[in-house]
Structure formats: structure tokens, C-alpha cells
NUVEXFI-544688 format. One record per residue (C-alpha): residue number from 1; residue in three letters; x, y, z. Coordinates in Angstrom, 2 decimals. Layout:
BEGIN
     i    aa         X         Y         Z
   NUM   Ala         X         Y         Z
...
This chain:
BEGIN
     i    aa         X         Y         Z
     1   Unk      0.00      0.00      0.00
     2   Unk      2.78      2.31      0.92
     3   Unk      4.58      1.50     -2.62
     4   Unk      2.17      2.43     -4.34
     5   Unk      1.95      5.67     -2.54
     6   Unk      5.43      6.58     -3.33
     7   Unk      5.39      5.48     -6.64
     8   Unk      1.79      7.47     -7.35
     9   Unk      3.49     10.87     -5.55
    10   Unk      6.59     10.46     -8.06
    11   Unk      4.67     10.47    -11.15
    12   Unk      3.15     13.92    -10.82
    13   Unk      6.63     15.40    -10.23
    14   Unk      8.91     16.63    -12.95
    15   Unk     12.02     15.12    -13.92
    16   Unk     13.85     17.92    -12.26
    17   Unk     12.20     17.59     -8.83
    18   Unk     12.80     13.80     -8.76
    19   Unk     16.80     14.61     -9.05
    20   Unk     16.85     17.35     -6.49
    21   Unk     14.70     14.50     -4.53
    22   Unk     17.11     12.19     -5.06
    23   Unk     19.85     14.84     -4.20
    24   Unk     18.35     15.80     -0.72
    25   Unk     18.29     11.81     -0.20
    26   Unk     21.81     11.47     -0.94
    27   Unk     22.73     14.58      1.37
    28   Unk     20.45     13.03      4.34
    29   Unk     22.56      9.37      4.15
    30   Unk     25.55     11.26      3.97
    31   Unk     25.09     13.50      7.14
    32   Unk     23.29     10.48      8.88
    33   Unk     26.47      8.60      8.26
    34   Unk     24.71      5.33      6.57
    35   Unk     27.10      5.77      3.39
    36   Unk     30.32      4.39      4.91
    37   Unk     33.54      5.92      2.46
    38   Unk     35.44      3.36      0.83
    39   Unk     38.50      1.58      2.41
    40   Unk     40.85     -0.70      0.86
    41   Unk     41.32     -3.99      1.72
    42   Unk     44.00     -4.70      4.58
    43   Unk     46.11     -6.93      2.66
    44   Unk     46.41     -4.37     -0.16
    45   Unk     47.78     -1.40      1.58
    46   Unk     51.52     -0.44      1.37
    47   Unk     52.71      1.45      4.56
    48   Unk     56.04      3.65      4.86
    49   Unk     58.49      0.59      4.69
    50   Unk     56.88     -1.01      1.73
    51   Unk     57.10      1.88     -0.34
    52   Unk     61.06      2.43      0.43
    53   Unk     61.14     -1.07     -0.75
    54   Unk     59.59     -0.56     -3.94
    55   Unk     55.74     -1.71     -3.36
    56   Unk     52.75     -0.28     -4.95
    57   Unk     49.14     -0.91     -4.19
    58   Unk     47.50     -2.06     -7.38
    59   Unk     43.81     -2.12     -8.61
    60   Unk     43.95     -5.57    -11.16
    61   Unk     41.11     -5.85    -13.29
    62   Unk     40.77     -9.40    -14.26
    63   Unk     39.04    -10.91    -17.59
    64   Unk     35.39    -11.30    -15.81
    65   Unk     35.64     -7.28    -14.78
    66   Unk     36.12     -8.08    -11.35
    67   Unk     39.33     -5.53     -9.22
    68   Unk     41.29     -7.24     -7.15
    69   Unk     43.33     -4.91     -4.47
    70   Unk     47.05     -6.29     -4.50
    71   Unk     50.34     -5.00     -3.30
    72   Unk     53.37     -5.54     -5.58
    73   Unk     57.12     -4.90     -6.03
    74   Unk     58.27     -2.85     -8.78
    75   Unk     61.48     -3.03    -10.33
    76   Unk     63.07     -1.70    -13.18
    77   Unk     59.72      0.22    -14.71
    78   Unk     57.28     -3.11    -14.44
    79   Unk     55.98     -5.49    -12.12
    80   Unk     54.72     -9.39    -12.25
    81   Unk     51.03     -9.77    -11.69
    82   Unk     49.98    -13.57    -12.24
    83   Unk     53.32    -14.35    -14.46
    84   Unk     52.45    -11.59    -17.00
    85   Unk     54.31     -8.44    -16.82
    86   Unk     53.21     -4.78    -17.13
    87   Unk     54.93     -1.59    -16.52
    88   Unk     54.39      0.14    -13.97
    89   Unk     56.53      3.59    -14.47
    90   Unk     56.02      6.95    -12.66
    91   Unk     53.51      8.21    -15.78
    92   Unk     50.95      5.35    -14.83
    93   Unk     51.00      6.21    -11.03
    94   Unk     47.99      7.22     -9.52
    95   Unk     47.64      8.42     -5.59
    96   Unk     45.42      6.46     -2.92
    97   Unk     45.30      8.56      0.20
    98   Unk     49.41      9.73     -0.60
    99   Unk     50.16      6.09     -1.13
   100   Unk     50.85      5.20     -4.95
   101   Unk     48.47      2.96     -7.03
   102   Unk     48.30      1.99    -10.25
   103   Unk     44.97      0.12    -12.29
   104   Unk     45.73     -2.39    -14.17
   105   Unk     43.64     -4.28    -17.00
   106   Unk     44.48     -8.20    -17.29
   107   Unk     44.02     -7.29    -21.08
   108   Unk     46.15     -4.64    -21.55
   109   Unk     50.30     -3.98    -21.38
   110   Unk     49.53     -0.81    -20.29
   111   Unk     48.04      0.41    -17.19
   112   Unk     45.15      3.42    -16.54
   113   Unk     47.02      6.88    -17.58
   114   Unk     44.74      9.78    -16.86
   115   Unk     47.32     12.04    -18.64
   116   Unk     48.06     10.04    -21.81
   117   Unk     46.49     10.77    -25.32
   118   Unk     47.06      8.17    -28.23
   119   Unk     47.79     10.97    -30.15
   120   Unk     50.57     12.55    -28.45
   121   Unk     52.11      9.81    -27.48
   122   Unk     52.32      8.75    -31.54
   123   Unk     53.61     12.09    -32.18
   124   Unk     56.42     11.90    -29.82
   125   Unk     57.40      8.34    -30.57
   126   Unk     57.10      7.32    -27.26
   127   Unk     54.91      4.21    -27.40
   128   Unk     58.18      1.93    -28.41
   129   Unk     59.65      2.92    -24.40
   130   Unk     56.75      0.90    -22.77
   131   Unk     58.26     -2.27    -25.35
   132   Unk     61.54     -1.64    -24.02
   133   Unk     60.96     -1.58    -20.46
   134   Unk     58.94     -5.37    -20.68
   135   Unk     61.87     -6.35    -22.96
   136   Unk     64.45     -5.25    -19.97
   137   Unk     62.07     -7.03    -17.70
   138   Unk     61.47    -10.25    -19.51
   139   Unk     66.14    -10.96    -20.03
   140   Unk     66.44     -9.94    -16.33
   141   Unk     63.58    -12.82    -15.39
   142   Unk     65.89    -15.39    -17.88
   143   Unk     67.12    -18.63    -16.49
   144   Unk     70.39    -17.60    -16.07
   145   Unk     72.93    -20.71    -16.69
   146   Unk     75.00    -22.12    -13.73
   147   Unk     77.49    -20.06    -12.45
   148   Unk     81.24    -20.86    -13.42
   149   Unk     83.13    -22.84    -10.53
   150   Unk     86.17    -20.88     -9.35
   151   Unk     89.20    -22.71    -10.39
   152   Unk     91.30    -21.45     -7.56
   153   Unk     89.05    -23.64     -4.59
   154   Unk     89.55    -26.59     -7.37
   155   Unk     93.04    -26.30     -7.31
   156   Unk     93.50    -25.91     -3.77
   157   Unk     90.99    -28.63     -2.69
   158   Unk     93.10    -31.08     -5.07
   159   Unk     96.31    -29.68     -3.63
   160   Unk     95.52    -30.92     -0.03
   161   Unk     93.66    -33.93     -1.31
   162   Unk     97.31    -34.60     -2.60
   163   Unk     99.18    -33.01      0.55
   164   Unk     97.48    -35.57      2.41
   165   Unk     97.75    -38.90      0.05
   166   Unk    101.85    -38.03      0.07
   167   Unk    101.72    -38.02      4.31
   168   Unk     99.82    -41.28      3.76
   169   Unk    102.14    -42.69      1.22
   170   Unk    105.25    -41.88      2.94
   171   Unk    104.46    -43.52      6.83
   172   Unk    101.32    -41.38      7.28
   173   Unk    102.17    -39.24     10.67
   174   Unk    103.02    -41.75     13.37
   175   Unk    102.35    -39.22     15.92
   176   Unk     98.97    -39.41     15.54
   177   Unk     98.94    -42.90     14.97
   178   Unk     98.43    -42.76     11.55
């Protein structure tokens, strides 16, 4: 009964009366503290430390458009995210409460620039630096092969090895009872 009260005192009204309606709502929830502001997730937020270590909070959009709230390192210009990398350079970096952030897309390279146009960025050449940067990125994650042995511990294990097999050869030490 009350529905269709509300709905019957809405249809008289103008289109401009129901928005400032809907305004004054808004205002009321506000003040009345019902809206709550949003807060990231705990186990996405980089303090102090984090960020002298290199960690950014990151907004991932994955492929069924839902954001996941991660914290990641960032090194040379890009970061890992699920074994794919994407840059992650100072042009891409967004603010969270002083704390940098950065959206991602699963689909894209490139992450959320508020500042970038296609255009510009064609003019200027500069959409071959985001290529170089994953490049860098991808030989520094490499298998790198084994590392050379150091000849000089070789030679001076097999020295005593033979040090020893002479004192062994020759009477061994019959102090010791050897």
C-alpha cells in the first residue's frame, strides 16, 4: 500500500524535482552517516616501509571485470602480476590517500594513464619505451645458466687432497697414529 503511494506521488513530479529528490536523499545518508567511504582492503595497503622497498598498491582488473586490491614490487619500470608483466613507471602512477596505485587491466600492457592521449604519445614516438621496459624485464627474469666454478678452490681442494695422500704414502704421521 505504501509503494504504491510513493510510486503514485513520483509520477506527478517533474524530472527535475525527482533529481533534487534524489539529491536531498543522498545529502540526508551522507550526514546520517549510513554511506560508509570506501577503504581498501587490509592486505592491499603499502605502509612507509613497503614503499622504500619498492611496493605499490595495485587495482587488477581481471578478464570477468572483477578488481582485485594487490600490493606488488616494482622493479626496473614493471611489475609481475599472475606471471604476465606490465609496466608500472612513474607516468601510470595514480595516488590512494598519498600512497601510490596503479589500475591495471588483465588485457592490456599498459596500465590506466589519466594524462596520456594516443595521439601525443604517436607524435612523440614514445609508445616503443613501454616495449623496451617489458623487454628489460622479460632478459632480467631469464634462467640464467650455472654459475662458473672458481678454479682457484679446485686447485687448492686437489692440492691438499694430494698433501694428504703423500703423508699417507710416505708412513702417514706416526704421531697421531696414523
Amino acid at each position: 500500500m505504501k509503494k504504491q503511494k510513493e510510486e503514485n506521488s513520483n509520477e506527478g513530479m517533474s524530472l527535475k524535482e525527482i533529481l533534487m529528490d534524489i539529491q536531498n536523499n543522498q545529502k540526508k545518508l551522507i550526514e546520517e552517516k549510513k554511506v560508509k567511504k570506501f577503504r581498501l582492503p587490509w592486505k592491499s595497503k603499502v605502509g612507509k616501509a613497503k614503499i622504500k622497498q619498492g611496493y605499490i598498491t595495485v587495482a587488477y582488473i581481471n578478464g570477468n571485470k572483477e578488481v582485485e586490491f594487490i600490493k606488488v614490487p616494482v622493479s626496473e619500470g614493471a611489475t609481475m602480476i599472475k606471471d604476465a608483466p606490465y609496466l608500472a613507471t612513474s607516468e601510470y602512477m595514480l595516488t590512494h590517500k598519498g600512497k601510490p596505485m596503479i589500475i591495471i587491466n588483465s588485457e592490456s600492457v599498459k596500465p590506466y594513464s589519466p594524462a596520456e592521449h594516443i595521439e601525443e604519445a604517436e607524435a612523440n614516438h614514445q609508445l616503443q619505451l613501454g616495449y623496451r621496459i617489458l623487454l628489460n624485464k622479460m632478459k632480467s627474469e631469464v634462467i640464467k645458466p650455472k654459475k662458473p666454478t672458481h678454479w682457484g678452490i679446485v686447485i687448492g681442494g686437489l692440492a691438499v687432497i694430494g698433501i694428504i695422500f703423500y703423508v699417507m704414502s710416505n708412513g702417514g704421521l706416526p704421531s697421531l697414529g696414523l
